[in-house]
C-alpha positions in Angstrom: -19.2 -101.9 -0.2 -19.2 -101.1 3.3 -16.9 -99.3 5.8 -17.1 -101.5 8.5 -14.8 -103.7 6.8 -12.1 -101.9 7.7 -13.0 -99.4 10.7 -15.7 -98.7 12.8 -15.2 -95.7 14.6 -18.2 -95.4 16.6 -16.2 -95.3 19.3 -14.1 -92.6 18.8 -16.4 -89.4 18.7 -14.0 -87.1 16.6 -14.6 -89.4 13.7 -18.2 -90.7 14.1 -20.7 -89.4 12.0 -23.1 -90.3 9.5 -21.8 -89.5 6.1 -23.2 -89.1 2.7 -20.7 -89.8 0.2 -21.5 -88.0 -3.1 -20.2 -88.0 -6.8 -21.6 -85.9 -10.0 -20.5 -85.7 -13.1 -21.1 -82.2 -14.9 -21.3 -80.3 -18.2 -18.3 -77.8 -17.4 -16.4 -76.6 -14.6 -18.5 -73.3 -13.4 -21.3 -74.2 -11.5 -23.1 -71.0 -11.9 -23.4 -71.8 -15.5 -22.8 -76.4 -16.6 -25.3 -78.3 -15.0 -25.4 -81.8 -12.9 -25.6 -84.6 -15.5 -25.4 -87.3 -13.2 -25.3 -88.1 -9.5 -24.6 -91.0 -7.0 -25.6 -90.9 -3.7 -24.2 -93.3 -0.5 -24.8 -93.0 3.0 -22.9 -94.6 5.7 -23.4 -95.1 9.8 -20.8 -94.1 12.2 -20.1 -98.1 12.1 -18.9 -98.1 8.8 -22.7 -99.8 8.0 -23.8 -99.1 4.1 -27.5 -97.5 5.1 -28.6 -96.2 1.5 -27.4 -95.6 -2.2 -29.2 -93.8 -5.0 -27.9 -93.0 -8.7 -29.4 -91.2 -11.6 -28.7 -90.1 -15.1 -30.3 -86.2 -15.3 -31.8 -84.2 -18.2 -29.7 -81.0 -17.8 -31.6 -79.1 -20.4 -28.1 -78.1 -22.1 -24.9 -79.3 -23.9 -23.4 -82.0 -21.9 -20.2 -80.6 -22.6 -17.3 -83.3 -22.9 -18.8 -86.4 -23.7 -15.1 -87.7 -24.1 -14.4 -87.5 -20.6 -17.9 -88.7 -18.9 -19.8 -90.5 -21.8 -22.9 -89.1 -21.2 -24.6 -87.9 -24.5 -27.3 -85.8 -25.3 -29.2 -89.2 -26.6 -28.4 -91.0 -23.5 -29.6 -88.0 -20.8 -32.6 -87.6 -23.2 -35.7 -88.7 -20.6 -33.8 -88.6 -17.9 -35.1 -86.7 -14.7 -34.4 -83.2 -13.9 -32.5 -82.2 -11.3 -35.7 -80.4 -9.8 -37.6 -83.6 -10.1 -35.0 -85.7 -8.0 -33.9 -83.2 -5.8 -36.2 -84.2 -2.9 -34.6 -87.7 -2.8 -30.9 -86.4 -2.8 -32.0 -84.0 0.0 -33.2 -86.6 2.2 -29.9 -88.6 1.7 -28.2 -85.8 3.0 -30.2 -84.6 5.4 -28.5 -84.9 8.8 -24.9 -86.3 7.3 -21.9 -85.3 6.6 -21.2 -84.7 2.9 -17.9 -86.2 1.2 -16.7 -85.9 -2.1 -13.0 -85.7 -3.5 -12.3 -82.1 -4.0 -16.0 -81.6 -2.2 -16.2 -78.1 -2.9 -16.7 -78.8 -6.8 -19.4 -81.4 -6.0 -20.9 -79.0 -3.3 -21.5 -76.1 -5.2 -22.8 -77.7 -7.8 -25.3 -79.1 -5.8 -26.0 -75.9 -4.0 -26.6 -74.1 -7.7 -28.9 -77.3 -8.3 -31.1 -76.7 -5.3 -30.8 -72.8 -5.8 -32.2 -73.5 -9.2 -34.8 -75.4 -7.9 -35.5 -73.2 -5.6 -34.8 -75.7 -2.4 -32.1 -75.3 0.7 -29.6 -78.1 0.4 -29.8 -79.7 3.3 -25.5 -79.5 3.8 -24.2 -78.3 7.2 -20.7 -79.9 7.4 -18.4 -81.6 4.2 -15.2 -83.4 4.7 -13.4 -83.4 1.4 -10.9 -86.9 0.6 -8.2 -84.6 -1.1 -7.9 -82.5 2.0 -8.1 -85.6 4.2 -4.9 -87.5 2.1 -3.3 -83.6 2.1 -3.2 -84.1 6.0 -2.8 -87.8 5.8 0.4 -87.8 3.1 0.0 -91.1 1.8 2.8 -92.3 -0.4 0.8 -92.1 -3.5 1.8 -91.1 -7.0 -0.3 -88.3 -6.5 -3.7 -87.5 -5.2 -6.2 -88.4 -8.0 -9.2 -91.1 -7.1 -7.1 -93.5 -9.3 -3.9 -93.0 -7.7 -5.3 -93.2 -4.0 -7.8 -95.8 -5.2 -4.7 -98.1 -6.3 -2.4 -97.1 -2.8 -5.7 -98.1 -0.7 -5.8 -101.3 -2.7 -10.0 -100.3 -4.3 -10.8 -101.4 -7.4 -12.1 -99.0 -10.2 -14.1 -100.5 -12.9 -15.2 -97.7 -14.6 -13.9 -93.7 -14.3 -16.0 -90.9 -14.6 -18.8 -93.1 -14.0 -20.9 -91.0 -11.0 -21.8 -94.6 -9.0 -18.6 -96.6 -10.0 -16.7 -93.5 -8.6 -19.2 -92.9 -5.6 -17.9 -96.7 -4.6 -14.1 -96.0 -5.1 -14.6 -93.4 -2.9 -16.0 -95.5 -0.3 -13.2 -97.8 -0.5 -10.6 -94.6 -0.1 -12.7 -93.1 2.8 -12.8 -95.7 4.7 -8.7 -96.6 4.5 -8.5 -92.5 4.9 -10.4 -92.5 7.7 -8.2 -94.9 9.5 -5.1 -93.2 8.6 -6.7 -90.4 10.2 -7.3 -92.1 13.2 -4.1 -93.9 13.6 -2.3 -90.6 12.9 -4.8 -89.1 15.2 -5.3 -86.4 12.3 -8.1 -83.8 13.4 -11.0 -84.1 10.3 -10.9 -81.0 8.1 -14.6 -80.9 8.4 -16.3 -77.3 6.4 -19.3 -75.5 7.8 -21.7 -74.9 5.1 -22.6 -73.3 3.2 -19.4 -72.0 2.7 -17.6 -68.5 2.7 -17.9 -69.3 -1.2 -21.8 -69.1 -1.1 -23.3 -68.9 -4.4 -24.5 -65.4 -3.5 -21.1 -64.6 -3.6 -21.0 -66.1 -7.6 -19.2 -63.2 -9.4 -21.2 -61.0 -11.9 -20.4 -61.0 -15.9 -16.3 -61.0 -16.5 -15.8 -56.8 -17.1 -14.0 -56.2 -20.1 -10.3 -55.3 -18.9 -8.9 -52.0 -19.4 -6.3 -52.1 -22.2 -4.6 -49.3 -20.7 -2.1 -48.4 -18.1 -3.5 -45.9 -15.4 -1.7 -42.3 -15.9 -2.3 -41.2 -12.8 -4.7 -38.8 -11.2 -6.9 -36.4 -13.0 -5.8 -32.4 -13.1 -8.4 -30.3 -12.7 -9.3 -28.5 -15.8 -7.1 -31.0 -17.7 -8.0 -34.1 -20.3 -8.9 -37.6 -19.6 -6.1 -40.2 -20.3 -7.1 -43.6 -21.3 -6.4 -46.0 -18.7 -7.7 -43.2 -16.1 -9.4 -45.3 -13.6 -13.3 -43.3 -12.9 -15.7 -44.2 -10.0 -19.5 -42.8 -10.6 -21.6 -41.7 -7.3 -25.3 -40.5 -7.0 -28.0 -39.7 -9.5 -26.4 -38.7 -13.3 -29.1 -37.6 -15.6 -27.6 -39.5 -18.2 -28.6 -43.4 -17.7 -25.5 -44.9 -15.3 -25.1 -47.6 -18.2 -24.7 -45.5 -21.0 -22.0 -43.5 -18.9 -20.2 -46.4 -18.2 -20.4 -47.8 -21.7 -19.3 -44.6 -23.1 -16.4 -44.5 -20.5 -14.9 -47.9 -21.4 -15.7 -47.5 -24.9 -13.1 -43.9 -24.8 -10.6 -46.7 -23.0 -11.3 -45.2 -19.2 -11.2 -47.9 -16.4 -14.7 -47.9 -14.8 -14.1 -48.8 -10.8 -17.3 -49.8 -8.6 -15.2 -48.2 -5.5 -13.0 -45.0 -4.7 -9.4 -45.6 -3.4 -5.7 -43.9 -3.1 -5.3 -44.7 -7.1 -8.7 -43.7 -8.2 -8.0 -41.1 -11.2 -11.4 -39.1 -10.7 -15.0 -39.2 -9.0 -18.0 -38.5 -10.9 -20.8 -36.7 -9.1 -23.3 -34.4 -9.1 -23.5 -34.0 -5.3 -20.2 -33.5 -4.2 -20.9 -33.1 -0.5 -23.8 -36.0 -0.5 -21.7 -38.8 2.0 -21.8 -41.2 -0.1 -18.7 -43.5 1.2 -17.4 -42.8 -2.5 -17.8 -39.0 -1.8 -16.3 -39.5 2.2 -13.0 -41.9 0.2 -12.6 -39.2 -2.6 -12.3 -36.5 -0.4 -10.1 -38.1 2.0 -7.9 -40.0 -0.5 -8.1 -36.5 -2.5 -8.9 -37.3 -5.8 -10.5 -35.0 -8.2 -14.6 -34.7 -8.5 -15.9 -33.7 -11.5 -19.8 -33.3 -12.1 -22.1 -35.2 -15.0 -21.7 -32.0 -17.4 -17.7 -32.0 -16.7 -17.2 -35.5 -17.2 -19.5 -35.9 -20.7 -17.5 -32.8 -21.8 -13.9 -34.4 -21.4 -15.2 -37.8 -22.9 -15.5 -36.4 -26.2 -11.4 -35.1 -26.1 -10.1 -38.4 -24.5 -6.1 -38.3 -24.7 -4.4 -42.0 -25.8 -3.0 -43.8 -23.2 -0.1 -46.4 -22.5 -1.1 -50.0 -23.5 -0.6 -52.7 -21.2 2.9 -53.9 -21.7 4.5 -51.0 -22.8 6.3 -48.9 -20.4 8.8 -49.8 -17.7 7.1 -52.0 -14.7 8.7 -52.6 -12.1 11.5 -55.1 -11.2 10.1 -58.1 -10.3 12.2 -58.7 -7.9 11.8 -55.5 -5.9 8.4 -54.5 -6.4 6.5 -54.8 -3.2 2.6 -54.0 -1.7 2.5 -49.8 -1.9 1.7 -50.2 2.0 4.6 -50.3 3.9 5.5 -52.8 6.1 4.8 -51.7 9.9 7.2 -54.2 11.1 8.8 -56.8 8.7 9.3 -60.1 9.4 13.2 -60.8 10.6 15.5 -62.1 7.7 16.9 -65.7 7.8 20.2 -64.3 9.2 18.2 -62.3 12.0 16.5 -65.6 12.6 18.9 -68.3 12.8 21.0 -66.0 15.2 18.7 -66.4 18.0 18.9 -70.0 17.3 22.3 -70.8 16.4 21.3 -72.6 13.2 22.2 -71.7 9.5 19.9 -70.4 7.0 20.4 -70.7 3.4 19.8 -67.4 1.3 18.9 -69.1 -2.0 17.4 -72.4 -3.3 20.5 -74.4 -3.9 20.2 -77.4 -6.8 17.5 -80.2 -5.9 19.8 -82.8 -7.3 22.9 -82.0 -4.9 24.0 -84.0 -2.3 22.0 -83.4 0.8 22.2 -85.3 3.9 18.3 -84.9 4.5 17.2 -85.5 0.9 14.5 -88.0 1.9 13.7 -86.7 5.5 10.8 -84.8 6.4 11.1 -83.9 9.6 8.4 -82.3 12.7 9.9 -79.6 14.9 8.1 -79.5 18.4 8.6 -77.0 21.2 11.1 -74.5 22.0 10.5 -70.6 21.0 9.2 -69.5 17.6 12.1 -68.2 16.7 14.1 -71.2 18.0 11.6 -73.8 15.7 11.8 -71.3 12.9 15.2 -71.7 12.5 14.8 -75.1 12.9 12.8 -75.4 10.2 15.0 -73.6 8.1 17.9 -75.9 9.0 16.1 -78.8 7.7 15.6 -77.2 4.2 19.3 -76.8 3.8 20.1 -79.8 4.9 18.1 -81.1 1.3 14.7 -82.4 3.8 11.0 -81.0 4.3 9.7 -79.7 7.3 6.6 -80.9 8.6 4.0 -78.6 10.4 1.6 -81.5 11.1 2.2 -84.8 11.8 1.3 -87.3 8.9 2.4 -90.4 7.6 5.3 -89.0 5.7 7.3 -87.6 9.0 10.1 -89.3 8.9 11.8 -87.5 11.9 11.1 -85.4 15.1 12.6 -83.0 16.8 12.3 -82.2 20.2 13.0 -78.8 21.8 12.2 -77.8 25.1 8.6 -77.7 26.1 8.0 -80.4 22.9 7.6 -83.4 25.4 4.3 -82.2 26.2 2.6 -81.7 22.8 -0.5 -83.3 22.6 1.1 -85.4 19.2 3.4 -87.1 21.6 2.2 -89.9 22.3 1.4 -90.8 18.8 4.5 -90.2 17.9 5.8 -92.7 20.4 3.0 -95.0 19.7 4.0 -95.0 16.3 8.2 -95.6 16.7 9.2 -92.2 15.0 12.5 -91.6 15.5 12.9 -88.3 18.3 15.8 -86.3 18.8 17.8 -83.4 20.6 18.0 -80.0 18.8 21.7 -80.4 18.6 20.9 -83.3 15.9 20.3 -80.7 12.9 23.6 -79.6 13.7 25.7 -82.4 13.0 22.9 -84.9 11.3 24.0 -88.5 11.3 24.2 -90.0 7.5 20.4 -91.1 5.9 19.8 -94.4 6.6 18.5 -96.8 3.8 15.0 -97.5 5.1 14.2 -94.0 5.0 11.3 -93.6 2.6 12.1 -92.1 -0.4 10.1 -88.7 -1.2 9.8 -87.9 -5.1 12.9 -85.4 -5.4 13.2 -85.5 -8.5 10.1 -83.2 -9.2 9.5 -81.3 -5.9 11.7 -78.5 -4.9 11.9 -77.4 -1.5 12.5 -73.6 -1.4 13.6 -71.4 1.5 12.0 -67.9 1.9 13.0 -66.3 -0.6 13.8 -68.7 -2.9 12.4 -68.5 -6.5 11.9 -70.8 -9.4 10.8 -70.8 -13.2 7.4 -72.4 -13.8 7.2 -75.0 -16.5 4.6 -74.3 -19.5 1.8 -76.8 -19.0 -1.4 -77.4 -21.2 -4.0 -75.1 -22.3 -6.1 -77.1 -19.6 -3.8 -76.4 -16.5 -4.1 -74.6 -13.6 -1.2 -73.4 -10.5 -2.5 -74.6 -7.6 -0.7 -72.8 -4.7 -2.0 -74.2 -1.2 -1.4 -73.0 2.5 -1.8 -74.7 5.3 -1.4 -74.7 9.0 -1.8 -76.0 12.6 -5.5 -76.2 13.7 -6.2 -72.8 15.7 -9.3 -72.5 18.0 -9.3 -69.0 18.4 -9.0 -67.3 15.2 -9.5 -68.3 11.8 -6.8 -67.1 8.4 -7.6 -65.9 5.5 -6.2 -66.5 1.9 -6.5 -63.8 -0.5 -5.3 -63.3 -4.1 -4.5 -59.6 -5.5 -4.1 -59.8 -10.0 -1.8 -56.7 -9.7 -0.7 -54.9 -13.3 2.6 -53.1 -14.4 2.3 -50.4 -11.2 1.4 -53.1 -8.7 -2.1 -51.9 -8.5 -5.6 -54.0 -8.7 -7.0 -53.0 -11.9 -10.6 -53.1 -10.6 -11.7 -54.3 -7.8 -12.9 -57.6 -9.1 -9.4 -58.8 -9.0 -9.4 -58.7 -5.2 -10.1 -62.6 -4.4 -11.4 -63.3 -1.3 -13.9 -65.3 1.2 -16.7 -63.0 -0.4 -15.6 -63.0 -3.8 -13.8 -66.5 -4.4 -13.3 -65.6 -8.4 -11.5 -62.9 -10.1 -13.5 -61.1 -12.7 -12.1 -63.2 -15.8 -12.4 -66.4 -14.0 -8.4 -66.8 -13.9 -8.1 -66.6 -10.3 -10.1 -68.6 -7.8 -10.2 -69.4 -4.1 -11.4 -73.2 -2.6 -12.0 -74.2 0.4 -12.4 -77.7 1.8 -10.6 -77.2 6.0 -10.3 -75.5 8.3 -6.1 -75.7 8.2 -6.1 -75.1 4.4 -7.2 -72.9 1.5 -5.9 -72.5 -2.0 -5.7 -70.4 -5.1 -5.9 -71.5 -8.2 -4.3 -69.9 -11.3 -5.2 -70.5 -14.9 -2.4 -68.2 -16.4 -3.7 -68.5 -19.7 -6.5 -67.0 -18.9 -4.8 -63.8 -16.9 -5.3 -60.6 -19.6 -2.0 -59.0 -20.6 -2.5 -56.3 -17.8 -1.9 -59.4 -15.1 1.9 -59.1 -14.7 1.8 -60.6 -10.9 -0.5 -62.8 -8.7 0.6 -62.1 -5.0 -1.1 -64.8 -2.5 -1.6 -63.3 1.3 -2.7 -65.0 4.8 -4.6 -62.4 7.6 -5.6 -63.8 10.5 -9.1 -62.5 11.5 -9.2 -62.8 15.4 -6.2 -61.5 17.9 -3.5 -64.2 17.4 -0.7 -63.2 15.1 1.3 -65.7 13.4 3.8 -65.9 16.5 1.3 -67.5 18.1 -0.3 -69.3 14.9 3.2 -70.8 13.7 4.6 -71.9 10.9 2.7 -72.2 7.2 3.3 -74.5 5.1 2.8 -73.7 1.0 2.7 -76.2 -2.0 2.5 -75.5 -5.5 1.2 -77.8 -7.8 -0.1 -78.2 -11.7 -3.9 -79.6 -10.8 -5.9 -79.7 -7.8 -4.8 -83.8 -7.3 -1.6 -83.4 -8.8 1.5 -84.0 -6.6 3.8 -80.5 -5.9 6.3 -79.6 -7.7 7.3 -76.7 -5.2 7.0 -76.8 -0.8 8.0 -74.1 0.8 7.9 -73.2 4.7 7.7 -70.6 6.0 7.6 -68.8 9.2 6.7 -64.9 10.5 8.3 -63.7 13.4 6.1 -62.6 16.4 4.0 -59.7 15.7 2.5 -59.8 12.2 -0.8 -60.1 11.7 -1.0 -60.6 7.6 1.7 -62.5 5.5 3.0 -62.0 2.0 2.7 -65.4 1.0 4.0 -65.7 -2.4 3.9 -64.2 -5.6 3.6 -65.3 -9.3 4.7 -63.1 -11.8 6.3 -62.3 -15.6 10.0 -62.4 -16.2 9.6 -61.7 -19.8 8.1 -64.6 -21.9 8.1 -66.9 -18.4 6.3 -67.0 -15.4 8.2 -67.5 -11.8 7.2 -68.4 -8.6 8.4 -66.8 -5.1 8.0 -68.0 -1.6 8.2 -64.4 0.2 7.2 -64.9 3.8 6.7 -60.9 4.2 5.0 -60.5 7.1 3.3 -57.2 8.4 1.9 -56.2 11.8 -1.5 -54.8 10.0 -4.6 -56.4 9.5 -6.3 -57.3 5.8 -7.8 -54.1 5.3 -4.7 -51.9 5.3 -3.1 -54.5 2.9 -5.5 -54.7 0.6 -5.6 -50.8 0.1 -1.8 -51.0 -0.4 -3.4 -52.3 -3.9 -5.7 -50.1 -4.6 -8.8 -52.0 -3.3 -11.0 -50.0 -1.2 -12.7 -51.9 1.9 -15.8 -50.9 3.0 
């Protein structure tokens, strides 16, 4: 198959590389632990030219896991090549290129274990994933699987799960991506790699999780209380393994750092400077030495299991770091503008004047496009941060006539209008393309919704996204937060440097640099987990004044279409955002778009719960 067919764009710098396209199939999920079974391998010019392809079945040396999805059994693998013994070839094919995949980050870390294991550098400096590409893109697609975007583009598919066959499709969807991109003039969401999720970063052995509330701090000359959260410093005479498998085994929550929630330290050297010692005594929580602490074990006092107890409301529980300067309500908001906000989600299926619209706000003040935004919601539409091929309407505010978008926009015969339209909207016409709203709900800040049960096999995806910025970059992060809106250890602090919780139940992917996503397996959460809350901080000067508007989608799989969009915009100062949160409301789960913003960095937040930063 070749690109050329359709596009060369070796004349438009922005999108001319040369590109390695790349499918696997695998023996699980985790790359740290399944193995490559197979891999395809096609390289492409900047002129759309087909320049190489390579396939192989591999000998993994495992369980090729399930054979009902891929086909590949342990008879058929059997004399197959090893990874090690191909990886030379592969390496060469992607020397120099651009890697793409759909949903490249699975494919890229797998190879990057691969090579690791092999003991070779993959040879990867920039990926462009096809899932992020259509995200920015917004074809009108059932949703964002190969198969669905393979049958919008019009690309045959002979045979799924098959690494060449699907190595192919993918060709075929590039290359009508790629000139949707172009057309839209859509920036590529090219990755530098490796990636902040660096297999050095691959989390150690899931801990055990505490069953046990934390009571509290420790009294001197008092008992231990299961659930007591202990951090261990310095040289113990007793083996540091055996203390801490004592410790968990008497119900105590073992912690690898000291912060404000810490119960007790453990050291023999009090005044040493250890960071743990410096955080203990400035946090002032109590120090115990070896002797103490092997004492007290022996008269542990029973704790509070998870789930009993009073937690908090929902509703009303917030970070334990108060906001420095909250984000103005709706009301606040729309004031500045003159435009209505709504204060709750209202019924999807209602009437709405703009219940197929999704409309791009340009120019005028934050606040003034804020409210905007806003306005649109109410009015039953989306609003658009980018534009895409599902903007279906623009508005133009003052100082909008000279985004750089503009001339696409006109190229492209998008209706434009005056601010003043939101406020007395004219009726839909009937070539407006219809949006699916029968199964997304568009939710204001604020609004909240009950999550459906899906399969065993499901996971939440919740994605943010946002206008390219050149001088600063955002952060996602994901806090698993128990009954007292605490971490309960520190491995439930996702992050760039540690993109998987502890159990494996919360994860953080990659693939552009205007978009990052968690993904929830709620299943898998332990029965401490009674709330997920999802935060943006912006690493660099900007705040999200200057940064805009982010744009969140929930959805049940990483290519399945949203079931929940939400808006949302800060006001002028803040330089970290309460995203969302997913938590328990008895037997249920919910979802809540909060738009929280504070005017502190990442660090202060994240010791709001309980994680300590060094």
């Amino acid at each position: 198959m070749s690109l050329a067919a359709a596009l060369d764009v070796s004349h438009l710098p922005d999108y001319a590389h040369d590109w390695a396209l790349v499918d696997v199939e695998t023996s699980g999920l985790i790359a740290r632990r399944d193995r490559i079974l197979s891999i395809a391998v096609l390289t492409f010019g900047p002129d759309g030219t087909q320049t190489g392809e390579y396939s192989t079945l591999l000998n993994p040396g495992c369980d090729p896991g399930p054979v009902h999805v891929h086909g590949l059994t342990a008879e058929r693998l059997r004399g197959a090549p090893t990874f090690e013994q191909v990886a030379g070839r592969v390496g060469a094919l992607l020397q120099d290129r651009v890697m793409v995949a759909h949903n490249a980050q699975f494919d890229y870390d797998f190879l990057a274990h691969e090579f690791a294991r092999a003991r070779l550098f993959l040879p990867v400096t920039q990926r462009l994933c096809t899932l992020a590409l259509n995200r920015r893109v917004e074809p009108p697609a059932a949703d964002l699987s190969l198969a669905s975007l393979a049958a919008h583009y019009g690309v045959p598919q002979t045979s799924a799960h098959d690494a060449l066959d699907d190595t192919r499709v993918l060709a075929g969807i590039f290359r009508s991506s790629l000139s949707e991109a172009a057309r839209l003039d859509v920036p590529l969401p090219l990755v530098p790699c490796p990636p902040r999720q660096d297999p050095q970063f691959a989390p150690n052995p899931p801990k055990t999780p505490c069953a046990y509330r934390n009571p509290g701090r420790l009294t001197p000359g008092d008992y231990l209380v299961q659930g007591m959260k202990i951090a261990i410093t310095g040289e113990t005479a007793t083996s540091r393994a055996e203390l801490v498998a004592r410790a968990v085994a008497a119900g105590l929550n073992i912690m690898s750092s000291v912060s404000r929630h810490t119960s007790a330290l453990v050291t023999n050297d009090a005044v040493s400077g250890s960071a743990k010692a410096r955080r203990a005594i400035a946090e002032g929580v109590t120090v115990i030495d070896e002797h103490t602490f092997l004492k007290l074990l022996g008269e542990v006092r029973s704790g509070t299991p998870h789930g009993n107890g009073t937690p908090k409301p929902p509703e009303a529980a917030a970070p334990a770091t108060p906001p420095t300067s909250p984000t103005r309500s709706p009301a606040a908001t729309a004031a500045v503008a003159g435009v209505p906000v709504p204060r709750r989600p209202e019924p999807k299926h209602s009437a709405k004047p703009f219940g197929r619209r999704r409309v791009l706000i340009l120019g005028g003040t934050h606040e003034e496009a804020s409210a905007a935004r806003a306005r649109v919601v109410e009015l039953g539409g989306a609003a658009a941060i980018n534009l895409s091929a599902s903007v279906t309407d623009v508005v133009l505010f003052p100082g909008g006539e000279i985004d750089r978008r503009m001339n696409r926009i006109t190229a492209l015969g998008l209706p434009v209008h005056a601010c003043e339209w939101l406020g007395a909207p004219a009726p839909e016409p009937a070539d407006v393309p219809a949006r699916d709203v029968a199964t997304t709900d568009v939710l204001p800040r604020g609004g909240v919704i009950d999550l459906p049960v899906l399969p065993s096999t499901g996971h939440w995806h919740l994605s943010a996204s946002w206008a390219r910025q050149m001088n600063c970059e955002i952060d996602v992060v994901a806090f698993v937060l128990d009954e007292d809106e605490q971490v309960s250890c520190d491995g439930d602090f996702v992050f760039y440097g540690a993109p998987e919780s502890s159990d494996g139940a919360v994860r953080l992917l990659c693939d552009g640099p205007t978009e990052q996503t968690i993904a929830v397996d709620l299943a898998a959460l332990p029965p401490a987990a009674h709330r997920i809350a999802i935060a943006a901080a912006i690493d660099g000067a900007a705040t999200f004044g200057d940064i805009g508007s982010v744009q969140m989608s929930l959805a049940p799989g990483v290519d399945a279409p949203a079931t929940t969009q939400a808006t949302l915009d800060a006001a002028t100062s803040e330089r970290s955002l309460l995203l969302a949160e997913i938590y328990r409301r008895g037997p249920r789960w919910r979802f809540r778009a909060v738009g929280q913003g504070y005017d502190h960095g990442l660090e202060t937040l994240v010791r709001g719960y309980g994680v300590d930063v060094e």
